[in-house]
N, C-alpha and C positions, 0 to 999 in steps of 0.2 A: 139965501140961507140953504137953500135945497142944494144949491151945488155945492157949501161949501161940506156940507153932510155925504153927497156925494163921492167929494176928492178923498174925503177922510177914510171911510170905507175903501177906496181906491188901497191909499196907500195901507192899510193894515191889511188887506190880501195881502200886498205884496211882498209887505214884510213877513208875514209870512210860511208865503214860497221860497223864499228867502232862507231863512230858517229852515223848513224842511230839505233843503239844498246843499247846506251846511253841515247839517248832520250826517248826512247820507256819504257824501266828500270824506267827512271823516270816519264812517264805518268800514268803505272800500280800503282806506289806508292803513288802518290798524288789524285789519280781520289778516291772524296771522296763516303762514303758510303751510303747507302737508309738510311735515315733518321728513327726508331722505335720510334713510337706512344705509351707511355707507355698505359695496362689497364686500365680505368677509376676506382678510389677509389669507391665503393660504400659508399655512406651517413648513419650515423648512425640512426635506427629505434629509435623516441621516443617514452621512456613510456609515459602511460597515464598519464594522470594528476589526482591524486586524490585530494578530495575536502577533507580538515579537518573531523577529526571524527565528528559527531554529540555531540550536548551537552545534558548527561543525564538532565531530570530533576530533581528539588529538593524538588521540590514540593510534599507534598505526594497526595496519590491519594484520589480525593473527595475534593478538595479544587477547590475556587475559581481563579484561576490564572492562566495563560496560559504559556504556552511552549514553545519554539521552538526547534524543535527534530534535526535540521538541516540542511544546503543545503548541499546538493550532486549534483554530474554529471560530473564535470570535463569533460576532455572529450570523451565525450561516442562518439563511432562509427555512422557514417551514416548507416539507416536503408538500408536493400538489394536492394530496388530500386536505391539509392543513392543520395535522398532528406536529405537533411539538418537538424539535430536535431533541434527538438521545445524545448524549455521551458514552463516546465508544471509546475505550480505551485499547489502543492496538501495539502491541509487541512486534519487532521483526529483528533477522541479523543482519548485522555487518556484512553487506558481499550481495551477490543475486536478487537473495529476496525480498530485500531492502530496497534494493535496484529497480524493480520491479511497480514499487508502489512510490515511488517519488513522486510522479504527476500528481497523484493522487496528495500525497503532501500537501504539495504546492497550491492545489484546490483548494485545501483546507486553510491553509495557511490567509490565503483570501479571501474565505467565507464564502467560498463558490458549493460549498458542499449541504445537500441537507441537513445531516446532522452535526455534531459537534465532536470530531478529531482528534487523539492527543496520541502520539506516537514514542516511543522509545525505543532506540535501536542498541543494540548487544554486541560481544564478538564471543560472546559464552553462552549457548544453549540454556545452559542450568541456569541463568538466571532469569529467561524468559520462563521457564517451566515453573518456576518458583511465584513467576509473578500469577501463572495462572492456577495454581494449586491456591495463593494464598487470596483469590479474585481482586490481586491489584492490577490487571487486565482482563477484559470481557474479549480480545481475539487475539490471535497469535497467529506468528507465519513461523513452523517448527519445521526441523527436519522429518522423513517420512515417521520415521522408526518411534523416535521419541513421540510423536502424538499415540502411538498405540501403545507405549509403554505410560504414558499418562490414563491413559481410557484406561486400564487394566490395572494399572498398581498405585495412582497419585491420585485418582480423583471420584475413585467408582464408578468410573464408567460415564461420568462427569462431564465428556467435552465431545464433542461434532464434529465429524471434517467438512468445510464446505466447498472447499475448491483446492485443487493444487496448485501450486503457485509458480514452483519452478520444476522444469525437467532435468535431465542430468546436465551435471556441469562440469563433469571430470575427463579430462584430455590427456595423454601420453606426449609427454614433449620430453624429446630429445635430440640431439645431433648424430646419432646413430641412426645411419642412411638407410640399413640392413631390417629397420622395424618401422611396419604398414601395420598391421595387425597384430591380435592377441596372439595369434598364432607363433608369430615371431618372438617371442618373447621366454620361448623354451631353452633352457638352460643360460637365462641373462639375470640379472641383479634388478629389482623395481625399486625405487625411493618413493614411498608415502606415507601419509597421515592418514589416523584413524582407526589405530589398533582395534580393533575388539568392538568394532563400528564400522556403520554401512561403507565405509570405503572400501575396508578388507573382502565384508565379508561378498559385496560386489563385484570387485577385481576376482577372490578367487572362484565364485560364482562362476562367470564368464573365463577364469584358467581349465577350470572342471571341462566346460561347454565345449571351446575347443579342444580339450585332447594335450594339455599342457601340462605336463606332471610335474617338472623340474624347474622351475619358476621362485627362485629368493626373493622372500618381499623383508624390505630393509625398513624400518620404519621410525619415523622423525615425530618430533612432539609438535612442528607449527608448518604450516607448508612454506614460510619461510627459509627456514631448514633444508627444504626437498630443493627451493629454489638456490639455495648458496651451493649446492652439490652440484647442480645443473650449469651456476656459471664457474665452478671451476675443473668443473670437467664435461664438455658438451658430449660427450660418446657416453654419458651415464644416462642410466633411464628414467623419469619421472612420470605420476601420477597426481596431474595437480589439478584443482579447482580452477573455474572461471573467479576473479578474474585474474587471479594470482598466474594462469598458463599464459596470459596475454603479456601481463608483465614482467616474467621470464625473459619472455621472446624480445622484449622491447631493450633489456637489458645484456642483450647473448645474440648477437644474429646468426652466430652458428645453429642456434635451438631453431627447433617448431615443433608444431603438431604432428606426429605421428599418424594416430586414429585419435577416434571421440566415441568414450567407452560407450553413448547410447547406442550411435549405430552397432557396434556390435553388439551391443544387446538385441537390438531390435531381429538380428538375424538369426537367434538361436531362441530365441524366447519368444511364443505363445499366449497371450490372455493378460500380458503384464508390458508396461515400463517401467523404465529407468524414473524412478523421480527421486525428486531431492528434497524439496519442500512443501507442505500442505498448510490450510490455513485453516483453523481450530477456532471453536465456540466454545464459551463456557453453556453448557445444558440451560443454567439458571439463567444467563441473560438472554440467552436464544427465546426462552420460555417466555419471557417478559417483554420482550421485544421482536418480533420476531417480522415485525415489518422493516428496523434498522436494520438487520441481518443482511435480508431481499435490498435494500438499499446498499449496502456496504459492497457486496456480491458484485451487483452491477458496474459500480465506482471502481473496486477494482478490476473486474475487466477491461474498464474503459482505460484503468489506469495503464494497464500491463498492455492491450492494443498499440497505445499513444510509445511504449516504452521501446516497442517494436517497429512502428511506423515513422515517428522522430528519433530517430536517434541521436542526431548532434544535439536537439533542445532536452534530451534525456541526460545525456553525456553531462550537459552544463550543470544540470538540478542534482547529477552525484556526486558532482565534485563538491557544489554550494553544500551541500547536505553532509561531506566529509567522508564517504564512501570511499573514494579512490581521490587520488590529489590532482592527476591531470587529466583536461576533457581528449586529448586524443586517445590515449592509454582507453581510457572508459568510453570512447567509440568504436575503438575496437574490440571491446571486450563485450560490449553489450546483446549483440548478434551471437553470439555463442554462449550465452547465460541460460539459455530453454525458458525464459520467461515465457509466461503464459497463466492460464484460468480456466483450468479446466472444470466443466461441473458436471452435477449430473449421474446417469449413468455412465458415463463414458469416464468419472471421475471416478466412480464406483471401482469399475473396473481395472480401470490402474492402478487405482490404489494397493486393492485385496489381492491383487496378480501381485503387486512389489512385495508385498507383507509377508508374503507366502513363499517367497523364495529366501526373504532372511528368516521365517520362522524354521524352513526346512536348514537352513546353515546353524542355525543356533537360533532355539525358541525365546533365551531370554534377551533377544537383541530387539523382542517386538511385548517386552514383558512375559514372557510363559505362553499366552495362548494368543490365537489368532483372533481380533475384536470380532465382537457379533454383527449382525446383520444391521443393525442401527447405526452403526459405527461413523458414515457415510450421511450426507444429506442428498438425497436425491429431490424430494416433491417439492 
């Protein structure tokens, strides 16, 4: 009896054991796992946005009719401080000054640029002035004279030079062997544009300097004009812009360059250049932005550098851009355009030295008086 009391005990231990063995089995199996966090996808980088190509013009060059070269900017990057791109609306002409800033375009045009770009190009003056009289542009690339006839009579004194943008770009072509110099040019016949504007009053400027009394200037409404004179009589004399003297010559191999009216300027004149175009702020957006400015400045420096140093990849973005129709013509032409960026005092100085030689020809060719000392961005 004792044993069987015994086994009995035996076995309900073990059953038991059993049981707590059982349980146990199945807590391991169900006790669920640490939850994994998958990595976060990283977001796809957009491209930029580019802004449609620009629309060549069709206009030929020397015509009354205006352009638009195109908006660009898409979007351009915040500048390295991390200020917000401006919208700059820039004015330029048909020819040099236009020429000058193509890189710069094309920067824009792929959002390479800090701010936001939109450009318009002209073959009419008065409608760039117009744009900035009525602030449907914050910059302009104008002729000298016109910026100071804006400061003075269109805007109250209303707009900034901040750089000049081209130097002279007026050449003497002809097939008349007998003329190197302005010198030469005593008792001969001149064809050009620009009556009653800085063409004239330059050319007679530098007849004065040399000692030229007898000098007929014949004068043409397009430099077109001066060019049909040239190919049908190459022993005529002309006075023509870059890049209209290039493609004369390309047109007439009888023709060439003569002189290049800056050098002779450069020999009788003191304290001034020959310039042809400046590039202008409206006061009010200079005021309110005046870090895009200092931006802009730079860019076109870099732009007008690049237009000087590349010339073939220059050449190609004038023709894309509808400036000139072939890239040889505007490889050739572009080296003798005086592009450039001048700033500064040294921009100061050209400037008010050119001002002063057309205010002393005729005061109202710079508006009546000569601008004030603010006229200029120097700091």
């Amino acid at each position: 009896m004792k044993n069987c009391s015994t086994i009995s005990a035996l076995l309900i231990a073990l059953a038991v054991i059993l049981l707590f063995a059982a349980c146990a089995s199945n807590a391991t199996q169900t006790e669920p796992r640490p939850e994994t966090t998958p990595a976060p996808t990283a977001a796809p980088t957009a491209a930029p946005t580019q802004a449609p190509a620009p629309t060549e013009s069709s206009a030929p060059a020397g015509t009354g009719s205006g352009e638009t070269a195109g908006e660009q900017g898409g979007a351009a990057p915040a500048d390295e401080t991390g200020s917000e791109p401006v919208e700059v609306r820039i004015g330029s002409l048909k020819g040099p000054t236009t020429m000058g800033i193509v890189n710069l375009m094309k920067a824009a045009e792929k959002g390479e640029t800090a701010d936001r770009y939109s450009f318009t190009m002209a073959t009419d003056a008065s409608e760039i002035a117009a744009g900035i009289v009525k602030g449907d542009l914050d910059v302009a690339l104008v002729p000298a004279n016109l910026a100071a006839v804006l400061y003075n009579n269109k805007t109250d004194k209303g707009i900034t030079v901040i750089d000049v943008n081209t130097l002279g770009v007026l050449y003497c072509v002809t097939g008349d062997e007998s003329i190197g110099s302005v010198g030469d040019l005593a008792g001969k016949t001149v064809y050009l544009t620009g009556q009653g504007t800085t063409p004239e009053y330059s050319l007679r400027y530098l007849l004065d300097r040399f000692g030229v009394k007898d000098c007929t200037l014949e004068f043409k409404s397009e430099a077109a004009e001066v060019a049909a004179v040239l190919a049908s009589d190459p022993q005529a004399i002309g006075v023509l812009p870059q890049p209209f003297a290039t493609v004369a010559q390309a047109q007439n191999e009888a023709l060439r360059e003569a002189f290049y009216l800056s050098d002779a300027w450069d020999e009788v004149s003191e304290g001034s250049r020959f310039i042809t175009g400046v590039t202008i702020v409206r006061n009010d957006f200079l005021t309110e932005n005046p870090e895009a400015v200092s931006r802009f400045i730079e860019a076109h420096g870099a732009s007008a550098a690049a237009a000087n140093s590349d010339v073939e990849g220059t050449a190609a973005l004038v023709v894309e851009y509808g400036i000139i129709e072939k890239a040889p013509i505007a490889g050739k032409a572009l080296p003798k355009c005086g592009i450039t960026c001048l700033t500064g005092e040294e921009m100061k100085e050209a400037v008010m030295g050119y001002l002063r030689v057309l205010y002393d020809a005729d005061p109202s060719s710079v508006g009546g008086a000569m601008p004030e000392d603010g006229f200029c961005l120097v700091g």
